[in-house]
N, C-alpha and C positions, 0 to 999 in steps of 0.2 A: 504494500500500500504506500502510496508516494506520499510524503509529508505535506506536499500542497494539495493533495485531495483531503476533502472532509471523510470522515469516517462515518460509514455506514451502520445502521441496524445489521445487517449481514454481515459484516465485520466483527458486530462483538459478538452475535450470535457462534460465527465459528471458530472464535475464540475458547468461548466459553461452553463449545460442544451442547447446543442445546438451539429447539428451533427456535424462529424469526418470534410467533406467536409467545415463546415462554418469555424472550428478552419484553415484548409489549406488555405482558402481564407485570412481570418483574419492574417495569418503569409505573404503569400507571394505576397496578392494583396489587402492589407487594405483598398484602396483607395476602391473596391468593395463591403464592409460591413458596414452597418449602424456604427454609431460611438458608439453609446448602446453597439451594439455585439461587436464590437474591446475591447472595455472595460471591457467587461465580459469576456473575451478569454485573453486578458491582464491580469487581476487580478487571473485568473486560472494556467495562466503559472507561475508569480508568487507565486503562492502557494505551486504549485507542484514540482517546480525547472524542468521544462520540458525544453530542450534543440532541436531543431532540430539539424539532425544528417546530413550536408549533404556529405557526403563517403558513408554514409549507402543505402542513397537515391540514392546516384550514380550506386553503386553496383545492386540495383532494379531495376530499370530501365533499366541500361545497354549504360548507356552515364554519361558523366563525368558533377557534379554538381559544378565545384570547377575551381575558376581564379584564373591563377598563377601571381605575383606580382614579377618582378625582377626588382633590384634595384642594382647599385653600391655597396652604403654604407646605411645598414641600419641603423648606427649609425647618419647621417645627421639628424640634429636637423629639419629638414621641413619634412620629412618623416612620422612623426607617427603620424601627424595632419589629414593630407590625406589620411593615411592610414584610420583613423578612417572615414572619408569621405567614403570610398571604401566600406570598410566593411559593414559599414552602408546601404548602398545601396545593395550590396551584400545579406545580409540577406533577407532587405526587398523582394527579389525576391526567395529566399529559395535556394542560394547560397551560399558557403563557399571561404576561400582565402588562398591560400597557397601563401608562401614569398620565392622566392629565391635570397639567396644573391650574386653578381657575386665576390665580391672584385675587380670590376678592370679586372677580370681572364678570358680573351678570351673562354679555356677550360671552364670554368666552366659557360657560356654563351654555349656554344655547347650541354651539359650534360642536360642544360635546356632545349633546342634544341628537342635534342632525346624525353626529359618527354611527352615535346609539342604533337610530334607527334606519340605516343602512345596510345594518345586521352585519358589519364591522367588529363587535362585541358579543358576546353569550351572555353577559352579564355584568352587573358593576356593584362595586364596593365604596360608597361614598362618605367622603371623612366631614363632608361642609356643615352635617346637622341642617341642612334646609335641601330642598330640588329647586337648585338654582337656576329652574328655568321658568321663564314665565309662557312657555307657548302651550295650554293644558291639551291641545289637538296630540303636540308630541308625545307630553307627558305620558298620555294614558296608554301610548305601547313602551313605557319605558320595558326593557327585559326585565327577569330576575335581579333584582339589588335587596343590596345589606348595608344598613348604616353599621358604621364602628365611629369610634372616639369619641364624638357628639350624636344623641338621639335626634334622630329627624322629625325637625318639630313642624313640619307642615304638611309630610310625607304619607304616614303611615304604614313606613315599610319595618323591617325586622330590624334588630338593631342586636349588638355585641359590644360589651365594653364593662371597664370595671362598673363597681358597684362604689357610684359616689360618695351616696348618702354615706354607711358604713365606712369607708375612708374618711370621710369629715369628721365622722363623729370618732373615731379612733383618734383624728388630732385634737378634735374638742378635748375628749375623757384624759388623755395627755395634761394637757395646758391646766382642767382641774384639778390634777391628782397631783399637779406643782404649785399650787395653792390659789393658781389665777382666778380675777373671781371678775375682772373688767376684760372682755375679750374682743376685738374688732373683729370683724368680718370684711375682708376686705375683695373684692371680685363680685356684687351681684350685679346681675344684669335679665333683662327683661324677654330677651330673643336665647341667647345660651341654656338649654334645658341640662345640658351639665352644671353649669353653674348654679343654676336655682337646688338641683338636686344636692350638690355640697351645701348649699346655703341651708336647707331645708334639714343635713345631718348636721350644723352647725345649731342650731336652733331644738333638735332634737336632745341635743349635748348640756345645754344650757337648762332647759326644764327638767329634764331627768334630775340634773343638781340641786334644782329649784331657784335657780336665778333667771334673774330677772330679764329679758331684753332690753336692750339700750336702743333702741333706732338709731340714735346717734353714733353709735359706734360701726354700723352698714355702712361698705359704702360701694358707690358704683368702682366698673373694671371690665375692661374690655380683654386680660389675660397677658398684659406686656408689663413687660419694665419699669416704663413709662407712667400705666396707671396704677403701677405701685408708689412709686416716687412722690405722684399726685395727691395718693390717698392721705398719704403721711403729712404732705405740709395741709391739705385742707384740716386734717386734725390739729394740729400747732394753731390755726387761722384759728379756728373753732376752743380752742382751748379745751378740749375734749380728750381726754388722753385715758388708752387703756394701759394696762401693762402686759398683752399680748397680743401679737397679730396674727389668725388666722387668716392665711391666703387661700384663693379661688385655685392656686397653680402656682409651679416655682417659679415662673420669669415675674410675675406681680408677685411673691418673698423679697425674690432680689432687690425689683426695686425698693422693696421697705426698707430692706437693710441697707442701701445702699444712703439712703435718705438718710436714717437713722445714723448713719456712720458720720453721714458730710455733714451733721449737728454736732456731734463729736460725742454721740452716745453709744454706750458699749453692748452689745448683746452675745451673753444672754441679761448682764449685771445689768442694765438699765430696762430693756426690757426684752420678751421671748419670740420667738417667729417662728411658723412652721407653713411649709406647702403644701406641693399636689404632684405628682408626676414621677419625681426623682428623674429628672434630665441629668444629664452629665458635670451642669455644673453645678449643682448641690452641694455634690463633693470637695468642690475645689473652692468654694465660698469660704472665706474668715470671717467667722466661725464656721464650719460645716452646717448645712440646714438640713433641719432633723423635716421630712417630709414624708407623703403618702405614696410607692410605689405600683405603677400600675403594672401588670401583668402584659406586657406590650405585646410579646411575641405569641404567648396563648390567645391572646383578643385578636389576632392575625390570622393565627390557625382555626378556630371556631369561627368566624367572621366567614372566613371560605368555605369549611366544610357546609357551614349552614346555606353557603351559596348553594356550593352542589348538590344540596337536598332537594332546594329550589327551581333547579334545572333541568333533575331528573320528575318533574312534578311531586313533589313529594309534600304533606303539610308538615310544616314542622313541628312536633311537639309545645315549641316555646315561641314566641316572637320577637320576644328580648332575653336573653342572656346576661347578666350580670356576673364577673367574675371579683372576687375578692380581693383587696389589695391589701398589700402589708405595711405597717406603721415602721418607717425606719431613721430611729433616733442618731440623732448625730449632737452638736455642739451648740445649738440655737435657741436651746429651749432649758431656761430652770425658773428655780421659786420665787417673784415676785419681789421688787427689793426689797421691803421691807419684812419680809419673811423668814429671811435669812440666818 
């Protein structure tokens, strides 16, 4: 086999002494091949650098092998965790994933639109929490779709993703059990059905203890930096000051802390901060921010399989999926100054 030719199915096939049919099962329904054979058919693709092609397979057939993936922002740091989740899943079935990016861009949610129903797609996995399209003609042959990350709040489609509430309130019962008894909320917002849904375990946190809501201690966040930074001086403006800030998500942490710092207050000693997500730089924040991790790559995997239920007409059992996230303490959060 010449190194400038791609390598074939029939390549790894007689490789790995076994027909064309076993290596197809072995790619795209492993769970139906002795583990011997997957392994044999593993170590052949490997060798061979065999790639499934699926455009190519699409074109064969004469139906589309390929989920389309629209997202806001693909630069959002919880994005490519899931994405790997998806993908993964995706292959396993002898699909492929195209990514389209909206910006934000109504249009460019429309354009996706049209791909959709050119039957370019088998199906789509959509991160926006809305169907960013306003044409309802298109809308209603959208294919098979799965919201993940944000609940589609105008949709009505199935949805995958952590379980907010219960991660808020895991940061809530935190921030309590360090004696906080004045707590911000910082991230609600009116269109974000994840946010409301943390806002709603923030709130669940708080009565359980039997304290009291502050309205004033809410405040709006659209999930940046930016309306962290914000949130902090409108409370300085306000003379309103808690001694903990629950955030909506880590990039609004950051900015608090970052606000909090260019006062020249120290956290956790002056006061506490926790997130949502655990992006990459939680870790590397001074202090480390003690935040809520989401299960990225499972909410990928389950996202897709639930596609493929979807595809093969199947009803699915659930229509939402919520998976659990974990509480993970870092250096951002102790007891209250005066507590000490």
């Amino acid at each position: 086999m010449s190194k400038s030719t791609p390598a074939t199915i029939e390549d790894v096939a007689r490789l790995a002494e076994v027909s064309i049919a076993t290596v197809s099962r072995a790619i795209h329904t492993p769970e139906k091949v002795a583990k011997e054979t997957r392994l044999k058919v593993t170590q052949a693709i490997a060798i061979t650098g065999y790639t499934t092609n699926a455009m190519a397979r699409s074109l064969r057939l004469g139906r589309s092998n390929m989920i389309l993936v629209v997202a806001p922002d693909i630069g959002d740091p919880n994005f490519s965790n899931i994405l790997v989740g998806l993908e993964n899943e995706a292959r396993s079935h002898g699909y492929g994933v195209l990514i389209g990016h909206t910006q934000n861009d109504p249009q460019r949610g429309l354009e996706y639109l049209k791909f959709l129903n050119s039957n370019q797609a088998a199906g789509m996995i959509l991160f926006t929490g809305i169907l960013p399209f306003g044409h309802q003609t298109m809308t209603a042959r959208l294919p098979p779709s799965v919201g993940v990350f944000e609940p589609v709040y105008n949709g009505g489609i199935p949805y995958v993703g952590v379980d907010d509430a219960a991660g808020a309130r895991k940061a809530i019962d935190l921030l309590i059990a360090e004696g906080h008894r004045r707590i911000a909320f910082i991230g609600e917002s009116r269109t974000r059905l994840a946010h409301a849904r943390r806002k709603a375990g923030y709130e669940d946190g708080l009565s359980a203890a039997r304290l009291e809501l502050d309205p004033r201690l809410v405040m709006p966040g659209d999930g940046t930096i930016e309306s962290g930074r914000l949130a902090v001086e409108q409370l300085f403006m306000r003379d309103t000051l808690p001694s903990a800030f629950m955030c909506v998500n880590d990039q609004t942490a950051i900015g608090v802390m970052l606000a909090l710092t260019a006062r020249g207050y120290s956290i956790p000693g002056d006061f506490s901060v926790t997130g949502f997500d655990d992006v990459p730089q939680a870790s590397f924040m001074n202090p480390t921010l003690t935040t809520i991790r989401q299960p990225r790559t499972a909410i990928g995997k389950q996202a897709m399989a639930l596609l493929f239920k979807l595809l093969q007409d199947e009803k699915p059992e659930e229509t939402e999926i919520l998976i659990a996230p974990d509480l993970v303490v870092r250096n951002s959060v102790g007891a209250p100054k005066g507590k000490r």
